[in-house]
C-alpha positions as CSV (number, residue, x, y, z in Angstrom):
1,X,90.6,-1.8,1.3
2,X,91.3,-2.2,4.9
3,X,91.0,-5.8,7.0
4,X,88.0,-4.4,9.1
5,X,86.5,-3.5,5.4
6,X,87.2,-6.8,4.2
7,X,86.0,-8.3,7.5
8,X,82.3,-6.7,7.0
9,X,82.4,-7.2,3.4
10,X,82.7,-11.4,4.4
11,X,81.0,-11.2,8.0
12,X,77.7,-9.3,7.4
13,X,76.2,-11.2,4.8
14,X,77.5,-14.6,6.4
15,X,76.3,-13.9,9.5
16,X,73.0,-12.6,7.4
17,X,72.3,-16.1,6.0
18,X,73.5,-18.1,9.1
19,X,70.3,-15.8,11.4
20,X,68.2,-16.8,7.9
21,X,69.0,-20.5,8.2
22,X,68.5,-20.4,12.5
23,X,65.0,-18.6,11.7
24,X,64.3,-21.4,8.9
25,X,65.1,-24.0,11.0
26,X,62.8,-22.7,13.9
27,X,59.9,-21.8,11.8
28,X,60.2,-25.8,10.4
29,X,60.6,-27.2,13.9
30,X,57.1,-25.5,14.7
31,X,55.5,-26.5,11.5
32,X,56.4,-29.9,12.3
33,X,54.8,-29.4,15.9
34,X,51.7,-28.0,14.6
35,X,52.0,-31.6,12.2
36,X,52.1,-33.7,15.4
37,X,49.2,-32.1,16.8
38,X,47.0,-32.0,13.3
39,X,47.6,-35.7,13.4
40,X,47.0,-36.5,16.4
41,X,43.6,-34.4,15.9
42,X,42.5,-36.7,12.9
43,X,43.6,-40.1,14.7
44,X,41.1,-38.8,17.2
45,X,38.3,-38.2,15.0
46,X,38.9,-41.7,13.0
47,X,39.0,-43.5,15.5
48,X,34.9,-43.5,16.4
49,X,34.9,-44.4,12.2
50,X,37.0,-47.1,12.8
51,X,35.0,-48.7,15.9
52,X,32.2,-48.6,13.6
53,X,33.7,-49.9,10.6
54,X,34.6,-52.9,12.6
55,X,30.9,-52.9,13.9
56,X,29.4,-53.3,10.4
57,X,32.3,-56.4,9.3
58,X,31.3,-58.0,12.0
59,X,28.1,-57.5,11.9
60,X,29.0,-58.5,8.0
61,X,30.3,-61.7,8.5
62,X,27.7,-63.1,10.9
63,X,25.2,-62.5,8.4
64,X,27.3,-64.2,5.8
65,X,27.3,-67.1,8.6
66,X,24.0,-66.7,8.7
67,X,23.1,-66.8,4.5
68,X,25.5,-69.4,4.7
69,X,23.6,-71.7,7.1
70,X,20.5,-70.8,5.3
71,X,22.1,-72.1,2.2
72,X,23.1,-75.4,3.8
73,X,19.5,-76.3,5.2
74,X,18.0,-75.4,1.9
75,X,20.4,-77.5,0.7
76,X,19.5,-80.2,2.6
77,X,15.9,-79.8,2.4
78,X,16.3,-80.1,-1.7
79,X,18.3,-83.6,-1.1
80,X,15.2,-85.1,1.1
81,X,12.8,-83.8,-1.3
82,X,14.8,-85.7,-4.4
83,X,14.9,-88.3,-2.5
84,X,11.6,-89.4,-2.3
């Protein structure tokens, strides 16, 4: 076996799997791009869900205010009423 022989014996297939691994590399790199922009996508559509989630706890917790209040007049009203 001569050295050029030898030479494309070890050189072809490592070059081979080192233009494998570049290509690998590159198709990743765009996956993860396409990843960015997928979540970026669904922050954007969450985000209207979101506003409106906080729109019903708050409109949640004034109405708990509210029963809340309720509770304490009636509460009240009970006392005077045992009172007399």
């Amino acid at each position: 076996m001569t050295d050029t022989q030898l030479y494309l014996a070890i050189g072809v297939p490592i070059v081979s799997i080192l233009i494998g691994m570049t290509l690998s590399l590159i198709q990743i790199s765009g996956i993860r791009a396409d990843m960015r922009g997928m979540r970026s996508d669904v922050r954007e559509d969450i985000r209207p869900f979101r506003e409106d989630i906080r729109a019903v706890s708050t409109d949640l917790r004034t109405l708990t205010g509210k029963v809340v209040e309720i509770d304490n007049r009636l509460t009240r009203i009970e006392e005077r009423l045992e009172h007399r």
